[in-house]
N, C-alpha and C positions, 0 to 999 in steps of 0.2 A: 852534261849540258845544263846550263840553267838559261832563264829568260831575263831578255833586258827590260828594265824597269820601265823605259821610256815609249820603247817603239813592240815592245812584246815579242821580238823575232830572236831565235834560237843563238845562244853566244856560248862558247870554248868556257871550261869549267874556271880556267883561269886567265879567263881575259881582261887586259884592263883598262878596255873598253869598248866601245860596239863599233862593229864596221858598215852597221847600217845608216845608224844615227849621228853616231861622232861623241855620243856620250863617255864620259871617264868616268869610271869608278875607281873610288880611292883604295892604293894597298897601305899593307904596314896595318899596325895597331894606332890606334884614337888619340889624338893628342892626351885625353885627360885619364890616357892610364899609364903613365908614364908617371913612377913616384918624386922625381925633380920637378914636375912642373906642380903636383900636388901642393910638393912643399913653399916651391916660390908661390902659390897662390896662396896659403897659409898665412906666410911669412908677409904679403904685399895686405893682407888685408887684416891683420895684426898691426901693421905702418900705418894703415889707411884711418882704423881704428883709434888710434893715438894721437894723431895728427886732427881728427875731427873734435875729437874730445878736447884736444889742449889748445890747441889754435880756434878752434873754431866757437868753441866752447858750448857742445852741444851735447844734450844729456847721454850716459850711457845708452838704455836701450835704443835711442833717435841713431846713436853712433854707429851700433851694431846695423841697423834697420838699412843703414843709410851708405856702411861701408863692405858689402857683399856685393851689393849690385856695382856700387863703379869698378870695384877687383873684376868682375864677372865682364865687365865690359870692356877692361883696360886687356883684360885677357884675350876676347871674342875677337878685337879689334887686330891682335899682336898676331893672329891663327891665322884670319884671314891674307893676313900680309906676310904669311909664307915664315914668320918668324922662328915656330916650332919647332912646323913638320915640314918644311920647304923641301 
């Protein structure tokens, strides 16, 4: 038996989710261990990289600094909306 997160009351070892509260908890493994999406994320922010540098014409480290966080967002955004792991 474990406890649920939200409401504290006693839930099935493999429940996937509470019949108190209504809370879901997610199964399966995390989106970001999954090594396809490792590498599109890689791969998108190597693009992203290139793209600031050549068009944009913004210095290396600024490039770097600058093109993790939109990959990181273009990604968080895609999760959300069920893209992944729907």
């Amino acid at each position: 038996m474990q406890e649920c997160l939200y409401c504290h009351k006693e839930l099935a070892a493999k429940a996937k989710g509470c019949p108190h509260c209504g809370m879901a908890y997610p199964t399966g493994r995390p989106i970001y261990t999954f090594p396809a999406v490792i590498i599109a994320f890689l791969i998108c922010c190597v693009i992203c990289f290139f793209y600031l540098q050549r068009y944009a014409g913004t210095p290396d480290w600024l490039s770097v600094v600058i093109a993790i966080p939109i990959v990181l967002l273009l990604f968080a955004g895609l999760n959300k909306l069920g893209t992944f792991c729907g």
